[in-house]
VOPA-226813 format. One record per residue (C-alpha): residue in one letter; residue number from 1; x, y, z. Coordinates in nm, 3 decimals, m for minus. Layout:
N
REC   code   pos         x         y         z
REC      a   NUM         X         Y         Z
...
***
This chain:
450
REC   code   pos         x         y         z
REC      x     1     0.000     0.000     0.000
REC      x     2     0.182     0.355    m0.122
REC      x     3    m0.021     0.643     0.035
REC      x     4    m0.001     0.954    m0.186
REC      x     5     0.048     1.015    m0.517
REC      x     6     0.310     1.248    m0.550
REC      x     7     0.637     1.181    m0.698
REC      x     8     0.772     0.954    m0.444
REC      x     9     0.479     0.741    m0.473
REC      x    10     0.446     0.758    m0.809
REC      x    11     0.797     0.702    m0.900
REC      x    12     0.807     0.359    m0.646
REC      x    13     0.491     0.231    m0.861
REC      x    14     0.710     0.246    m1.144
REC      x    15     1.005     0.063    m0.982
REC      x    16     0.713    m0.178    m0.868
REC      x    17     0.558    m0.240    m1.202
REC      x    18     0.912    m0.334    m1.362
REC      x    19     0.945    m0.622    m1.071
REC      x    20     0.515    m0.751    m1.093
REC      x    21     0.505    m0.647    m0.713
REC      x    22     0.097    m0.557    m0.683
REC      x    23     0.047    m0.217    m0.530
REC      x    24    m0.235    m0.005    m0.474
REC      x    25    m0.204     0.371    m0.388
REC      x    26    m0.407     0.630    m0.200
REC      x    27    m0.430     0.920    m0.239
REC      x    28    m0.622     1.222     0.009
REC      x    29    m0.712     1.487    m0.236
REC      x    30    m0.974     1.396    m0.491
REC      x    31    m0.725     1.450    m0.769
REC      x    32    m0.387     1.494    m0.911
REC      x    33    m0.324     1.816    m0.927
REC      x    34     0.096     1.896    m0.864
REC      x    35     0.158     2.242    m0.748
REC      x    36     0.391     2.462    m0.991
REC      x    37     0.713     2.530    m0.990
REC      x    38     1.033     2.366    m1.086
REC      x    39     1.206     2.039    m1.067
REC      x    40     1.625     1.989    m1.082
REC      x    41     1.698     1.666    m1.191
REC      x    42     2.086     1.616    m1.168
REC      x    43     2.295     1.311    m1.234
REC      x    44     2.201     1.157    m0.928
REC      x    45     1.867     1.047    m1.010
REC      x    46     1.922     1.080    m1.411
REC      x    47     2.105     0.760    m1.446
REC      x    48     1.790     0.578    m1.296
REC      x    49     1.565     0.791    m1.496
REC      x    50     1.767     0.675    m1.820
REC      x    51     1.773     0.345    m1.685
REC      x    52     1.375     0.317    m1.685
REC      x    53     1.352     0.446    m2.029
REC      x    54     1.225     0.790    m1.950
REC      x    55     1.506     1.049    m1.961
REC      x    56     1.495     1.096    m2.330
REC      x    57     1.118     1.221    m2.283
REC      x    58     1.273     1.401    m1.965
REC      x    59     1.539     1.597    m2.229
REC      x    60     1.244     1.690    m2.477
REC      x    61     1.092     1.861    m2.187
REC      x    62     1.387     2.013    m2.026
REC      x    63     1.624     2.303    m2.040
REC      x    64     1.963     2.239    m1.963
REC      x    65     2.060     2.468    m1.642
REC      x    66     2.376     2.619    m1.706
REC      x    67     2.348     3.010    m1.589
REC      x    68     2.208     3.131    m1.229
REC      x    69     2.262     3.498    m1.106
REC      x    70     2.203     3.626    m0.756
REC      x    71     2.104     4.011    m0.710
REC      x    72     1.978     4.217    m0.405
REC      x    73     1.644     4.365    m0.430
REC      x    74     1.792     4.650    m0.565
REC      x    75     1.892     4.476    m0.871
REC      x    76     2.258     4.472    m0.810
REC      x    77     2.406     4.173    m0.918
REC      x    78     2.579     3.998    m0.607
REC      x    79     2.723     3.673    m0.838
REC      x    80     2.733     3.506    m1.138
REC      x    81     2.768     3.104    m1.207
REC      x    82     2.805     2.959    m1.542
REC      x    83     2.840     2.574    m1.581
REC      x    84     3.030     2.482    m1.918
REC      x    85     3.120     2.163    m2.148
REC      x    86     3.430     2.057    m1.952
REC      x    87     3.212     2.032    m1.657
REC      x    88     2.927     1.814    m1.858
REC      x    89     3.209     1.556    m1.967
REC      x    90     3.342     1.485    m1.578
REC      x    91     2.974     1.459    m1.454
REC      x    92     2.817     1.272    m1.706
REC      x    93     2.510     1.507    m1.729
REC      x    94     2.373     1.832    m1.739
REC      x    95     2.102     1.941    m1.511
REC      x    96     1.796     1.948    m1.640
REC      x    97     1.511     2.179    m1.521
REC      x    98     1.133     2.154    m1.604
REC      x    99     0.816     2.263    m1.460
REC      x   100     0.687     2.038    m1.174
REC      x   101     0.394     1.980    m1.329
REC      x   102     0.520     1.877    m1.663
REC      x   103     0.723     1.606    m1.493
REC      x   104     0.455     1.475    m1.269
REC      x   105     0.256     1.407    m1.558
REC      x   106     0.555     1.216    m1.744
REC      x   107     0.556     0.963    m1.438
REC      x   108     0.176     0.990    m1.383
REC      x   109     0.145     0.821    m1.785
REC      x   110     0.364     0.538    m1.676
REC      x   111     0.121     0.411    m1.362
REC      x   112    m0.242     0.289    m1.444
REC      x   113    m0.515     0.512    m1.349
REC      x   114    m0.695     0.230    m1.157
REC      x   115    m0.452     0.175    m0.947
REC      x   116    m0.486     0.541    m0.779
REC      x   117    m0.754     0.571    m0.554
REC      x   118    m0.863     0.954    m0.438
REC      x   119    m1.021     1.095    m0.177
REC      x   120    m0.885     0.887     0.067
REC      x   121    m0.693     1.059     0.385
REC      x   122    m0.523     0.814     0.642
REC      x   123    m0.655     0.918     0.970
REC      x   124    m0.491     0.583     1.172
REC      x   125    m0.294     0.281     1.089
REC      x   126    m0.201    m0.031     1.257
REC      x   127     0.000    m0.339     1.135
REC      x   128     0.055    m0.704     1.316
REC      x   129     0.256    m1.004     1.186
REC      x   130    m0.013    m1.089     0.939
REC      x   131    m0.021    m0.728     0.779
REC      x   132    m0.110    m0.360     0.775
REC      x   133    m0.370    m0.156     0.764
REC      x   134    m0.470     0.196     0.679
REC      x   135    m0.850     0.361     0.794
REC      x   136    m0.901     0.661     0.584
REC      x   137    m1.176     0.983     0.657
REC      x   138    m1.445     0.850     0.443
REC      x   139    m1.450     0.509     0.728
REC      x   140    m1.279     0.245     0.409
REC      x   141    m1.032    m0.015     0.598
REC      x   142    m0.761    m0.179     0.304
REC      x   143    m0.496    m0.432     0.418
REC      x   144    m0.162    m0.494     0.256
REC      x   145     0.199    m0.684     0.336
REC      x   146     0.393    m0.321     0.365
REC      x   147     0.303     0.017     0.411
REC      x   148     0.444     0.310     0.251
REC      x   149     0.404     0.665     0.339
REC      x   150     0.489     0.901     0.066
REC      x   151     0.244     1.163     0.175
REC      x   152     0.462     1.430     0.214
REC      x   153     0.561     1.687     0.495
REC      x   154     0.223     1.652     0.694
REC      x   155     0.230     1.244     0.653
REC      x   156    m0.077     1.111     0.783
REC      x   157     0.154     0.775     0.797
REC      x   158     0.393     0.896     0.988
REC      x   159     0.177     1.060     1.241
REC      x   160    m0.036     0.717     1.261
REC      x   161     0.336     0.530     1.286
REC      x   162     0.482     0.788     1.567
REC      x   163     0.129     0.763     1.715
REC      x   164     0.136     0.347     1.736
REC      x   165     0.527     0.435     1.877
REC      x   166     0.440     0.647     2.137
REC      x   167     0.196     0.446     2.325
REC      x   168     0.440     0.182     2.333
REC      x   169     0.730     0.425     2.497
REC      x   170     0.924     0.328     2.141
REC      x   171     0.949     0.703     1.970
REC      x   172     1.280     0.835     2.017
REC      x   173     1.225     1.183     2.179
REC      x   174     1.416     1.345     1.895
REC      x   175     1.110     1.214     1.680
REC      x   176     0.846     1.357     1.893
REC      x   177     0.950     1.718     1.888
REC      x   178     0.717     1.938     1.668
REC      x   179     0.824     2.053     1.314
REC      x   180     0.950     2.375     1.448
REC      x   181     1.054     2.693     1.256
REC      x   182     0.957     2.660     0.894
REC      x   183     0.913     2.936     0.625
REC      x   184     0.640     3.006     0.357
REC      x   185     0.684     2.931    m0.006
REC      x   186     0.428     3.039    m0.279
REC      x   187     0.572     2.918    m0.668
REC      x   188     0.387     2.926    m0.971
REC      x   189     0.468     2.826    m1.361
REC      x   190     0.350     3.133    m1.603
REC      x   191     0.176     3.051    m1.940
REC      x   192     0.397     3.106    m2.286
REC      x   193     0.550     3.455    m2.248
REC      x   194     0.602     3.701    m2.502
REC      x   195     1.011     3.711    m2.599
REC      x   196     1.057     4.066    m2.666
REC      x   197     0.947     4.141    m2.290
REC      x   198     1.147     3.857    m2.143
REC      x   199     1.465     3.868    m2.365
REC      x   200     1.675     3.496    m2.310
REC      x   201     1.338     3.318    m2.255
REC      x   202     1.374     3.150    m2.571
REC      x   203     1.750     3.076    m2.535
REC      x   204     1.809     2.695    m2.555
REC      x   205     1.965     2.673    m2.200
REC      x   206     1.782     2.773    m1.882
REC      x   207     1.856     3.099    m1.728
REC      x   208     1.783     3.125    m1.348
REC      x   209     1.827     3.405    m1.148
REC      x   210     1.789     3.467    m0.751
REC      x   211     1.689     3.761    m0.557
REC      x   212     1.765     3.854    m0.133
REC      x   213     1.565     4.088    m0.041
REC      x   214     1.692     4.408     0.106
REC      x   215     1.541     4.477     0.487
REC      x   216     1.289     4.237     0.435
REC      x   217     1.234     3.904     0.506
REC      x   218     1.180     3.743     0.115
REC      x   219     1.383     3.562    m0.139
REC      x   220     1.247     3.514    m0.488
REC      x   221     1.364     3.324    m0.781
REC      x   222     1.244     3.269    m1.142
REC      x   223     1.398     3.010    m1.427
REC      x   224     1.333     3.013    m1.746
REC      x   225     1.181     2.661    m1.869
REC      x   226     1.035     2.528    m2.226
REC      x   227     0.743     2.688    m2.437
REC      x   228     0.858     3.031    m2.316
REC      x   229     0.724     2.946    m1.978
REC      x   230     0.905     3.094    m1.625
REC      x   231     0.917     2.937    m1.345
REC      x   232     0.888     3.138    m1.004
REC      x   233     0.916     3.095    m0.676
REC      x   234     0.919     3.335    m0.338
REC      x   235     0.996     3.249     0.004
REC      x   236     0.925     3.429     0.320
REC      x   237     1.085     3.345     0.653
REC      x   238     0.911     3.369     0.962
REC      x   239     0.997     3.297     1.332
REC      x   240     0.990     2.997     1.546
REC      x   241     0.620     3.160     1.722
REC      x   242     0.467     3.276     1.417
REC      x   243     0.564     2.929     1.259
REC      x   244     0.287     2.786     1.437
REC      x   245     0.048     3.027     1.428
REC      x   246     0.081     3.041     1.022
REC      x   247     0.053     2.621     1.061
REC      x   248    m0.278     2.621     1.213
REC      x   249    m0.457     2.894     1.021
REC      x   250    m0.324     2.749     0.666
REC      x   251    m0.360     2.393     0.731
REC      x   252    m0.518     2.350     0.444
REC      x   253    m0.401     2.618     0.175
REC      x   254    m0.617     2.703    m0.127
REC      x   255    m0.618     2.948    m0.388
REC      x   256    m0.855     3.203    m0.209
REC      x   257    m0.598     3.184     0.049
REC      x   258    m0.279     3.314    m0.211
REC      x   259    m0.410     3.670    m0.209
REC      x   260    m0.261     3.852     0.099
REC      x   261     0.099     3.715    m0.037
REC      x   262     0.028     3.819    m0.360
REC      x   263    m0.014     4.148    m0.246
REC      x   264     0.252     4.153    m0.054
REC      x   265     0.483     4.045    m0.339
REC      x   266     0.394     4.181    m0.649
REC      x   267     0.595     4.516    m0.653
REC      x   268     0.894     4.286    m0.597
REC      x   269     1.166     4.391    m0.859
REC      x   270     1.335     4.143    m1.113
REC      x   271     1.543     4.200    m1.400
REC      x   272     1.256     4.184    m1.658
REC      x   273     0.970     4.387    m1.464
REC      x   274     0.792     4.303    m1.095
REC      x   275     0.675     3.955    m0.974
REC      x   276     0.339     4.073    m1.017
REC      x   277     0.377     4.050    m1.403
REC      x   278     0.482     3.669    m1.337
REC      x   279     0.171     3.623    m1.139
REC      x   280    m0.046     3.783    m1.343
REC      x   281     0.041     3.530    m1.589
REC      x   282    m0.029     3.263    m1.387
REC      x   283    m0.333     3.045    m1.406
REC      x   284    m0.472     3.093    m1.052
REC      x   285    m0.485     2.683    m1.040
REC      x   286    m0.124     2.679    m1.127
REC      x   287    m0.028     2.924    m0.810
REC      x   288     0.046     2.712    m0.437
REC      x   289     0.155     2.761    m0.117
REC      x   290     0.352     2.565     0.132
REC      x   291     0.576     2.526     0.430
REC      x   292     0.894     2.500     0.401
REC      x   293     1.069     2.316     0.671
REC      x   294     1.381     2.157     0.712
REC      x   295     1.365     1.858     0.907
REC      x   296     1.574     1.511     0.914
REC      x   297     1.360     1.269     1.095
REC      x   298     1.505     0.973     1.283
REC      x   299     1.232     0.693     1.258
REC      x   300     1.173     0.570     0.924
REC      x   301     1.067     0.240     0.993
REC      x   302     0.883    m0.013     1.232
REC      x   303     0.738    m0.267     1.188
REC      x   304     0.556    m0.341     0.839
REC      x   305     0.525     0.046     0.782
REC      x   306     0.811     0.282     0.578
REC      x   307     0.836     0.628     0.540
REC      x   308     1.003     0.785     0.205
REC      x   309     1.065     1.146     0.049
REC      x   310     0.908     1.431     0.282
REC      x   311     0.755     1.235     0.493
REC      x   312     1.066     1.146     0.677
REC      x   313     1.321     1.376     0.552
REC      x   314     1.211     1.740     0.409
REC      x   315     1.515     1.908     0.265
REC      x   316     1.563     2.335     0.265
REC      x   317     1.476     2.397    m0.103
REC      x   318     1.815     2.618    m0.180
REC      x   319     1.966     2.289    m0.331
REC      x   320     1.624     2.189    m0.518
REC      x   321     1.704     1.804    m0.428
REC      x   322     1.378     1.729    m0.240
REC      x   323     1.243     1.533    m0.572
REC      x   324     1.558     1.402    m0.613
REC      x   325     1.639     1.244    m0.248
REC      x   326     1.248     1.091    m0.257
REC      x   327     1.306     0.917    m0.612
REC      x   328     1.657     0.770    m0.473
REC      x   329     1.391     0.646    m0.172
REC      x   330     1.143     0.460    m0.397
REC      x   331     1.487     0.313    m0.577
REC      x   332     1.649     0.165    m0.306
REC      x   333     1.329     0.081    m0.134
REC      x   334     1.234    m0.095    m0.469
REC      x   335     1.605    m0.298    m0.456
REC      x   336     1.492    m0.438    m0.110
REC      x   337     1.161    m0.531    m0.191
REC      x   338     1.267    m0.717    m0.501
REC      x   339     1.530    m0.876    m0.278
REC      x   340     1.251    m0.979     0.004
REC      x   341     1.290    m1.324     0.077
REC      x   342     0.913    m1.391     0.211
REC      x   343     0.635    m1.136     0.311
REC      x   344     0.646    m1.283     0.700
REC      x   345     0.704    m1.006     0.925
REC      x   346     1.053    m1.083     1.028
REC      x   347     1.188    m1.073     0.663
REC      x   348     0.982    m0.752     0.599
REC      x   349     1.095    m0.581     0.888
REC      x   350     1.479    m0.704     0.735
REC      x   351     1.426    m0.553     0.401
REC      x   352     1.296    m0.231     0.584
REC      x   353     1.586    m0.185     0.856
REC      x   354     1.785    m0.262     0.497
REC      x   355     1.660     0.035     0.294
REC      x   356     1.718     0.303     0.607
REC      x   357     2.066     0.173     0.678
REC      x   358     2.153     0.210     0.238
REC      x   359     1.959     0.572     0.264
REC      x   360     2.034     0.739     0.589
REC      x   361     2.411     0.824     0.523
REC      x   362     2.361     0.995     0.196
REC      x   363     2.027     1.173     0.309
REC      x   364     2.208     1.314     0.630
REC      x   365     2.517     1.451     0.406
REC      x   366     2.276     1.609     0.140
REC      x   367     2.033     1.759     0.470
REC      x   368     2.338     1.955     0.608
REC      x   369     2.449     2.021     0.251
REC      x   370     2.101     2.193     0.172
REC      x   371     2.115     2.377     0.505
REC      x   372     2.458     2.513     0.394
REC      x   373     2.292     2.598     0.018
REC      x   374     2.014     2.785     0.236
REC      x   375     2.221     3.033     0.405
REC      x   376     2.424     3.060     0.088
REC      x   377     2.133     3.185    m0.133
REC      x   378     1.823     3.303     0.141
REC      x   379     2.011     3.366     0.444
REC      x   380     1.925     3.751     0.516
REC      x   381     2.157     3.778     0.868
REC      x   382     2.494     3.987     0.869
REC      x   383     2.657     3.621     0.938
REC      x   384     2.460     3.532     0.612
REC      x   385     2.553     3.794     0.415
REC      x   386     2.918     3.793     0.512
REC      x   387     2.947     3.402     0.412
REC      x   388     2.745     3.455     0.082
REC      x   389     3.026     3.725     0.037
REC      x   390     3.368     3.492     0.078
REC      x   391     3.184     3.174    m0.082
REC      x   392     3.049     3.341    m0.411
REC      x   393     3.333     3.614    m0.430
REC      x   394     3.610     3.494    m0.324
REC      x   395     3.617     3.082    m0.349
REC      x   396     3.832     2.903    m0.557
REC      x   397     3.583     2.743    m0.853
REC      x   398     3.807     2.470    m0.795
REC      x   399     3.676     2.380    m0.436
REC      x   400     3.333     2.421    m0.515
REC      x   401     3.323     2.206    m0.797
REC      x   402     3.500     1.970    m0.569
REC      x   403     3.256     1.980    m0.347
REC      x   404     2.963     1.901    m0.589
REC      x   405     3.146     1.650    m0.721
REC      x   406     3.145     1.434    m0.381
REC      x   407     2.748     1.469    m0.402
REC      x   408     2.672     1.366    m0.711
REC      x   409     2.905     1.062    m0.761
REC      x   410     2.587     0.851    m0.552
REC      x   411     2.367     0.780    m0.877
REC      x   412     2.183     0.480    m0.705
REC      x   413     2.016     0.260    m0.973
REC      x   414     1.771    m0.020    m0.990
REC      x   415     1.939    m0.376    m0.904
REC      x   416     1.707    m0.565    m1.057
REC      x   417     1.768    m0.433    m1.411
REC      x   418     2.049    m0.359    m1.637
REC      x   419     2.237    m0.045    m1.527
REC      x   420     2.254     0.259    m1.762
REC      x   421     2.539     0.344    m1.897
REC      x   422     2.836     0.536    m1.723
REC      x   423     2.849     0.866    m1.829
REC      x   424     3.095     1.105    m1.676
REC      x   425     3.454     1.065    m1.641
REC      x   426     3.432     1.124    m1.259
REC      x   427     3.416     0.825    m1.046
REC      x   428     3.083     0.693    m0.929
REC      x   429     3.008     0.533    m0.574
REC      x   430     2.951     0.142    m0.626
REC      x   431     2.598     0.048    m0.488
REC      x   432     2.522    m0.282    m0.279
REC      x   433     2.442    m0.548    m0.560
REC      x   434     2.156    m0.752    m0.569
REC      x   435     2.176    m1.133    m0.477
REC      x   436     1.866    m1.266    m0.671
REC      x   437     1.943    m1.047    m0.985
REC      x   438     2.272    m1.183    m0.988
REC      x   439     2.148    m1.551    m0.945
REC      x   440     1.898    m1.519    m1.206
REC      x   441     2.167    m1.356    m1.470
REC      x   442     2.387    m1.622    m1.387
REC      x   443     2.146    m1.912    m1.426
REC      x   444     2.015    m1.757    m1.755
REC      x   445     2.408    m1.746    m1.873
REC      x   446     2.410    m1.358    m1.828
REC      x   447     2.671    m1.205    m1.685
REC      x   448     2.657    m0.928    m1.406
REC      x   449     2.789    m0.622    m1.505
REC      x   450     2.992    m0.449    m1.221
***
């Protein structure tokens, strides 16, 4: 059982499909319907992508990102980065940038619509050596061998999980802290966009550019993406206090709800006009708010019942590798369930301790890397501003290239089909093989690749 339909969930049906594991997702709202904004696929998730036959649909969509300015609100520019062809050839890949909605729909094609069932919000769980089992709002009961939550930040699976936890004194006390301090995010994808307004919108590449506002407390961003279309995105940060209050009067956002912020942001200044032009060419539908929280949770797993993507690690946004960190999820979750030597409890509850122990490492490194990235590009303190200063000014490129390099040599793939090739002349971490794959290429005379 995957609850929600977002990308993580989506993405793991895929994985699913390729190994005839029978699934059945759930979904709460009575639709799919992705919020805007943008998605950054980089070569850590692009080698599975081409693995599963979709990245050359992924590069029809996509620009390739390759130049990203930073200015203050005044419009003075602050830094330029430019990526380049001799940088392509030792990663393997350019990153490629489309709208969020775009690529949702590429993975929503690839899972059959009746296996998606709306309108159905987990309000409990519970799970027992013969199974698990989710109650939703609407008072349905379904039953299933392993529980997935990919519902996102506010994971009615992991509250249901931490609930089941508590009772029994088993939640860690890191686990059963609130979500703290969080900031708001509203993002939106235009319509097509006349050229000789937005000069560069029709260049081949994508051209991003950030913006730190001066004396007040937003960051805004816009990215140029395919069919003339931009991309946009502003952030407000808010205290620890007014955190929660925001969290219980927007629990659920809707568009009615977008106005005030629009107000507030419109007269914002970017190098082609305001924000409020962006908006205005907006579908309302295609405008959404959120939280934004960072948070690295420490329970993923107990019992017959796993947590993946936001639901048990939500990522800053600065590095744009929320999307990216839940696909690697559903892969390596997808490696241990084709590896799952019975569905008794004891061998579930293997296969899940087996998929945090692969995951946590690389999820930790890339949490404290985003929080770094945050600071970088929407910290607004003098300590902020000071480190934006020596990184972007004064940095050897050399060192900061090094330092990507280290995160995106973990391309995890699916064991249980054959790999993609390398690209890249960089060196790429080696990923735990799969026993049964390589018992059933060697049986069939196949040999494993390495």
């Amino acid at each position: 059982m995957i609850v929600g339909a977002g990308i993580a969930g989506l993405f793991l049906a895929i994985l699913l499909d390729r190994i005839n594991v029978p699934y059945e997702i759930y979904e709460r709202s009575s639709e799919t319907r992705p919020f805007g904004g943008i998605v950054s696929l980089n070569p850590c998730v692009l080698a599975v992508l081409e693995q599963l036959g979709l990245f050359e649909e992924i590069q029809k969509a996509a620009y390739i990102n390759r130049i990203f300015s930073i200015y203050t609100g005044n419009m003075e520019k602050i830094a330029r980065l430019e990526g380049d062809d001799k940088y392509t050839e030792t990663v393997g890949y350019d990153i490629h940038l489309l709208s969020r909605p775009e690529f949702y729909n590429i993975l929503l094609s690839r899972v059959p619509a009746h296996k998606i069932h709306y309108k159905k919000k987990v309000m409990s769980i519970a799970h027992n050596k013969e199974g698990a089992m989710i109650r939703c709002s609407d008072g349905t009961t379904y039953h299933g061998d392993i529980l997935v939550g990919a519902d996102g930040g506010n994971s009615g699976v992991r509250q249901g999980l931490y609930k089941l936890m508590r009772n029994y004194g088993q939640l860690p006390e890191s686990d059963a802290k609130g979500l703290g301090k969080c900031d708001i995010c509203m993002v939106g994808t235009t319509d097509s966009l006349d050229p000789e307004k937005y000069p560069g919108i029709t260049e081949p590449v994508s051209i991003s550019y950030q913006v730190i506002g001066e004396k007040i407390p937003y960051t805004w961003n816009c990215i140029t993406v395919a069919d003339n279309k931009i991309c946009w995105l502003v952030v407000k940060q808010i205290g620890s206090a007014e955190s929660e209050t925001e969290r219980l009067r927007n629990s659920e956002w809707g568009p009615e709800s977008n106005e005030a912020m629009i107000k507030e942001v419109r007269d914002f200044r970017i190098p082609t006009g305001t924000l409020g032009d962006l908006i205005d060419a907006t579908p309302k539908e295609r405008i959404s708010r959120m939280f934004l929280e960072g948070r690295l949770f420490g329970t993923w797993t107990h019992g017959r019942t796993v947590l993946i993507g936001d639901a048990c690690h939500k990522l800053p946004p600065s590095s744009g590798q929320g999307a990216v960190n839940a696909m690697q999820d559903a892969v390596i979750l997808a490696n241990c369930i084709y590896d799952l030597k019975s569905v008794a409890e004891v061998d579930v509850i293997e296969a899940l301790r087996d998929f945090k122990e692969q995951r946590f490492p690389h999820v930790k490194d890339q949490f404290k890397a985003s929080q770094t990235s945050a600071k970088l590009i929407f910290g607004q303190t003098t300590f902020e501003r000071i480190l934006r200063k020596v990184v972007l000014g004064y940095m050897p490129k050399s060192i900061l290239l090094k330092s990507m390099n280290k995160e995106l040599s973990y391309r995890p793939q699916a064991s249980f089909l054959p790999l993609a090739p390398k690209r890249g002349t960089m060196d790429i971490l080696p990923q735990k093989p799969s026993k049964r794959y390589q018992e059933e290429q060697n049986s069939a005379g196949t040999p494993t690749p390495i």
